[in-house]
matplotlib code that plots the C-alpha trace (Angstrom):
import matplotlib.pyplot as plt

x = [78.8, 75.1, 72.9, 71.0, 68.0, 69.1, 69.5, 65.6, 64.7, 67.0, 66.0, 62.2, 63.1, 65.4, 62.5, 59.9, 62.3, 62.8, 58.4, 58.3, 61.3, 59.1, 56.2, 57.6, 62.3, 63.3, 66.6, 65.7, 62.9, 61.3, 56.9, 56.2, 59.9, 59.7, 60.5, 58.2, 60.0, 59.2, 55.1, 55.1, 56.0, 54.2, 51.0, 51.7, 52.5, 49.0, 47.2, 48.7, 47.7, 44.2, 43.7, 45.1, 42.5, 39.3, 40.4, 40.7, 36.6, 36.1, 37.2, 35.6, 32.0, 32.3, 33.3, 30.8, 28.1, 29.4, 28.1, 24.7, 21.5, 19.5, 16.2, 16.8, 18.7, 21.9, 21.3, 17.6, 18.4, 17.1, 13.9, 13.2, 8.8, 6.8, 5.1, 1.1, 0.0, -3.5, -5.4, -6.5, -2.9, -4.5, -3.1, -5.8, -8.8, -11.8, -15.0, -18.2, -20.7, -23.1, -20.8, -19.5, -16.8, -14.9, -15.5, -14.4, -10.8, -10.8, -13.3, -10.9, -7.7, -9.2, -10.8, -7.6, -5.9, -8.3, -8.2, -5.3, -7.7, -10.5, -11.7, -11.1, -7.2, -7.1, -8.7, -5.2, -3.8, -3.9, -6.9, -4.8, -5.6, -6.2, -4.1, -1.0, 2.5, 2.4, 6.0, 7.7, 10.9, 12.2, 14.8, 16.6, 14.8, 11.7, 8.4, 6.7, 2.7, 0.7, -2.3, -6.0, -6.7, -10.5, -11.6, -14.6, -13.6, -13.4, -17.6, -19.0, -15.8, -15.3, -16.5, -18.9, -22.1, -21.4, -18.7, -18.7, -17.1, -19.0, -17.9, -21.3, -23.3, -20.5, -19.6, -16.5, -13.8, -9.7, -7.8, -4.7, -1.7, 1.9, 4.8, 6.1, 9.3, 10.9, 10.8, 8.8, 6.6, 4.7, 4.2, 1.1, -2.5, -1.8, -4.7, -5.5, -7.2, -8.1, -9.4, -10.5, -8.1, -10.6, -13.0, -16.2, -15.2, -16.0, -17.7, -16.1, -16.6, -13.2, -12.9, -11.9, -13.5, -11.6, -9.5, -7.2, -4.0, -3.7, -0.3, -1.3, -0.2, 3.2, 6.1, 7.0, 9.5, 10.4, 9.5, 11.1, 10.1, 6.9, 5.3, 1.7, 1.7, -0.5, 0.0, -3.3, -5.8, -7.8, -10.5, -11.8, -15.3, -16.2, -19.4, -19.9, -23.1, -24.5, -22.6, -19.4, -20.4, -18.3, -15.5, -12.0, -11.8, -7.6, -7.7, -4.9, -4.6, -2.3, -0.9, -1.5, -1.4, 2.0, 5.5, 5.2, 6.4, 4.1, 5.6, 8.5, 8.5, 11.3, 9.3, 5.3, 4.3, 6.5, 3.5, 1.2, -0.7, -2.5, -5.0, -6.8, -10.6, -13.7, -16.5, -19.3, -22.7]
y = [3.3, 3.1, 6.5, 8.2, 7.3, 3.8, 4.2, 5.0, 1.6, -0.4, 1.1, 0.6, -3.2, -3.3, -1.5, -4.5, -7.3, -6.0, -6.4, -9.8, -11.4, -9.6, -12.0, -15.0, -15.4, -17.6, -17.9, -18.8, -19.7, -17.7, -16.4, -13.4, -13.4, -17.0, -20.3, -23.3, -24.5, -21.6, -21.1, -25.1, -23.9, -21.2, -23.2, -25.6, -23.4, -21.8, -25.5, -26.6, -23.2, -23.3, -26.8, -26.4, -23.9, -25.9, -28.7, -26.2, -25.0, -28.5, -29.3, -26.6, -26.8, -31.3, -30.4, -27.6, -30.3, -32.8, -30.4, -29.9, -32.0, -33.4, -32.6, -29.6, -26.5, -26.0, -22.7, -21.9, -19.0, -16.2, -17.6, -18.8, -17.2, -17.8, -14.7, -14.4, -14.7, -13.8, -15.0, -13.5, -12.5, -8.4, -6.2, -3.2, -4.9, -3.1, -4.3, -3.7, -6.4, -5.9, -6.4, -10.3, -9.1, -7.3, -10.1, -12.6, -12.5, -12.8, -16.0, -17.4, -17.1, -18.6, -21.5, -22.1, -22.1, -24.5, -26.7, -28.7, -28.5, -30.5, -33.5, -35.6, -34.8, -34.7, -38.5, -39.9, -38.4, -39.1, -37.9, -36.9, -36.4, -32.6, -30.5, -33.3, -32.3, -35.2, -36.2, -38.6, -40.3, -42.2, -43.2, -41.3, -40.0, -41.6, -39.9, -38.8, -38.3, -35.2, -34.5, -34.1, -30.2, -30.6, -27.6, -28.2, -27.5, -23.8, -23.8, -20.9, -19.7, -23.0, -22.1, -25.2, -24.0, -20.0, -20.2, -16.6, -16.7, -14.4, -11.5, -11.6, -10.5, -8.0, -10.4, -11.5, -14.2, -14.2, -17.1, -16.7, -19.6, -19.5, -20.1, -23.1, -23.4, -27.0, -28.3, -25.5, -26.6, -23.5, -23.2, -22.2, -22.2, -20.5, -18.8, -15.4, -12.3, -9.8, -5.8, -3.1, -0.4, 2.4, 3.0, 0.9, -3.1, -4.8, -8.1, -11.1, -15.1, -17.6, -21.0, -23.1, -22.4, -19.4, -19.5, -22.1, -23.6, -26.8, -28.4, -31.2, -29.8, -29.4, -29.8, -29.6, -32.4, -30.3, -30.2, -33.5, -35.2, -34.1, -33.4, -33.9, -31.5, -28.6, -25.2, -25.3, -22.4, -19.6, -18.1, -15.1, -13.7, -9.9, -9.8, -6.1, -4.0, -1.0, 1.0, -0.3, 0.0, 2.6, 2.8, 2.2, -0.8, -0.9, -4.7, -6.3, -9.8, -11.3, -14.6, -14.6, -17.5, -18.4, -17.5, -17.0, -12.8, -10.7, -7.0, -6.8, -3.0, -4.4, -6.7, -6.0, -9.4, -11.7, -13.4, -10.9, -8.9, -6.1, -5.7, -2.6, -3.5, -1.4, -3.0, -0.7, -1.3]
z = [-45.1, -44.7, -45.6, -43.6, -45.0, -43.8, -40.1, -39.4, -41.1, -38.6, -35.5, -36.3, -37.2, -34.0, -31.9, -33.2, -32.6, -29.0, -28.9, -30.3, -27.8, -25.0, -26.1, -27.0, -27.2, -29.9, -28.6, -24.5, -25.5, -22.9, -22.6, -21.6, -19.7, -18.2, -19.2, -19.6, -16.3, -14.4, -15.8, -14.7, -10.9, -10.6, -12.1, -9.8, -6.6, -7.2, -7.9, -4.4, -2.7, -4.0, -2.9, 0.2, 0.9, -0.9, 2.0, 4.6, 3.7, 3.7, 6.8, 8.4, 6.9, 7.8, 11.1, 11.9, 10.5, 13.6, 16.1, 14.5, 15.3, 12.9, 14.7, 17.2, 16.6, 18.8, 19.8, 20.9, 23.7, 21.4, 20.7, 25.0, 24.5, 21.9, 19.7, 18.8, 15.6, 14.4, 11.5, 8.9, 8.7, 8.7, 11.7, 9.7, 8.8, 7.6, 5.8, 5.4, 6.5, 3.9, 1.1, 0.9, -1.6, 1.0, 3.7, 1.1, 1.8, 5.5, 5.1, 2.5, 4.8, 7.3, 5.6, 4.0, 7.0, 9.3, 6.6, 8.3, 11.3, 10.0, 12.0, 8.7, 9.2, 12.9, 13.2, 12.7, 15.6, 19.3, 21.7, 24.3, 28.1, 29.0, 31.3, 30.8, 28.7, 26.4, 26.6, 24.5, 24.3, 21.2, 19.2, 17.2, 14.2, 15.2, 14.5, 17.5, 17.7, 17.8, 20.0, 18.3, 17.5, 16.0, 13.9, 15.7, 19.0, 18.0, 17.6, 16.1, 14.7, 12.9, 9.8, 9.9, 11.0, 10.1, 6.4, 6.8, 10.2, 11.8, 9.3, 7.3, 10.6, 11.8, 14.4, 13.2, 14.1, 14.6, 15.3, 17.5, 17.4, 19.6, 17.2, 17.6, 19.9, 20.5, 23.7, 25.1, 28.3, 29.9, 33.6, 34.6, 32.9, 29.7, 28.0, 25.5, 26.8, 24.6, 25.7, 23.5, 24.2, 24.7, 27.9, 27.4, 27.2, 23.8, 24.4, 23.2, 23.1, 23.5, 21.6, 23.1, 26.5, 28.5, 25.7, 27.1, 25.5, 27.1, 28.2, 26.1, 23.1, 24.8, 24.2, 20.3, 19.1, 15.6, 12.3, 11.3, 14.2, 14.6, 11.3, 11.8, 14.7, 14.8, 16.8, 19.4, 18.7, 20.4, 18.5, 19.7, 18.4, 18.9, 19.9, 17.8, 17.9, 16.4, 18.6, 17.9, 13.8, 11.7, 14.6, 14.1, 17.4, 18.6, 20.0, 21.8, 23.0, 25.1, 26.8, 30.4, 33.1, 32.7, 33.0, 29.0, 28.5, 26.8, 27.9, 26.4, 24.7, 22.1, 20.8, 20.3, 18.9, 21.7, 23.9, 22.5, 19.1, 18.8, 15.5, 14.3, 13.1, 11.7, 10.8, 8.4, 7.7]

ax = plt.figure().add_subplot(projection="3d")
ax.plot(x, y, z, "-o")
ax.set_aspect("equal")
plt.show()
């Protein structure tokens, strides 16, 4: 008859063979309660399910790409009118025209922006005719040609016979683009006008003359059809004096002429930008 002392001793060595067989069974040779048969199944169920749904993504995503065009977006009904864009890209600008440090910037922007512009760059594409949409057909993926936008056209805001842009004098320049939206033909006579919003007018000077967009410059083919095209421009000088010195000057421009919206009160840049300016001295 086993002691006492005895029965302790077996039920830990019972209680620890019990753990072990719930790892790994010697005698069904069973892990963690299943056999190598059953791991092998369920390894395999979830290999099959897993695939099944990397094909299924795959599917999708290779049939989604069938609908989609290369060169124009499928869906363009959010984007139907164009927003305004100034440059220098400064809604707040203020300077004092004595001080080229603090006109630096402004020149800089835009002489790193009309760089694209410069009749070196422009010689290589077409002189179109005025007032026409240049439309082009083509095959598909071919490159199609961009109209002649001279930096020189925009005169004294150039930055060729004035570098400082007008902003040395306190007569300074802004340069106002349409984004680009493919396909987009204009009805009308599209051009800028800007108005101080206060009661005396603020005298400005357009670039091109009347501040025109012309329809040549219409319509835009895409970035990967058209890569050497170039959003027209409309500079617009302020003709500052004295008066108009040390003033906070609340400018708005718009696009009028054309069926192109510029009042929509969701949206304060679509077909039009206003810019805050105050010029020191």
């Amino acid at each position: 008859m086993a002691s006492n002392e005895d029965k302790p001793a077996a039920k830990e060595d019972e209680n620890a063979g019990s753990w072990k067989d719930s790892i790994f069974n010697p005698r069904t040779g069973e892990f963690c309660g299943r056999t190598a048969k059953s791991w092998g199944l369920i390894l395999l169920f979830y290999l099959v399910f897993y695939a099944f749904l990397a094909g299924m993504f795959v599917l999708t995503i290779w049939v989604m790409l069938l609908t989609l065009d290369d060169y124009v977006p499928k869906y363009r009904d959010r984007v139907p009118h164009p927003g305004l864009v100034i440059r220098p890209k400064e809604l707040d600008m203020v300077f004092n025209r004595s001080q080229p440090l603090q006109c630096a910037p402004f020149v800089q922007s835009l002489e790193s922006f009309l760089k694209q512009y410069n009749d070196t760059e422009q010689e290589s594409n077409v002189a179109c005719v005025a007032g026409d949409y240049f439309e082009q057909e083509g095959k598909v993926g071919e490159q199609r040609k961009a109209c002649q936008f001279k930096r020189s056209d925009l005169s004294l805001c150039s930055g060729l016979s004035d570098s400082t842009f007008g902003y040395a004098e306190g007569r300074p320049c802004v340069l106002l683009k349409m984004n680009r939206i493919i396909g987009l033909k204009p009805r009308g006579d599209p051009y800028v006008n800007c108005t101080a919003k206060r009661d005396t007018p603020v005298q400005m000077q357009y670039f091109p003359s009347e501040g025109r967009f012309d329809k040549m410059y219409f319509p835009y083919y895409g970035n990967k059809l058209h890569e050497r095209y170039v959003q027209p421009l409309v500079a617009v000088k302020l003709l500052l004096n004295k008066d108009d010195y040390n003033t906070e000057l609340t400018i708005e421009c718009r696009i009028e002429g054309s069926d192109l919206r510029n009042n929509d009160d969701r949206d304060k840049f679509l077909g039009r930008v206003t810019f805050r300016i105050t010029v020191k001295e």
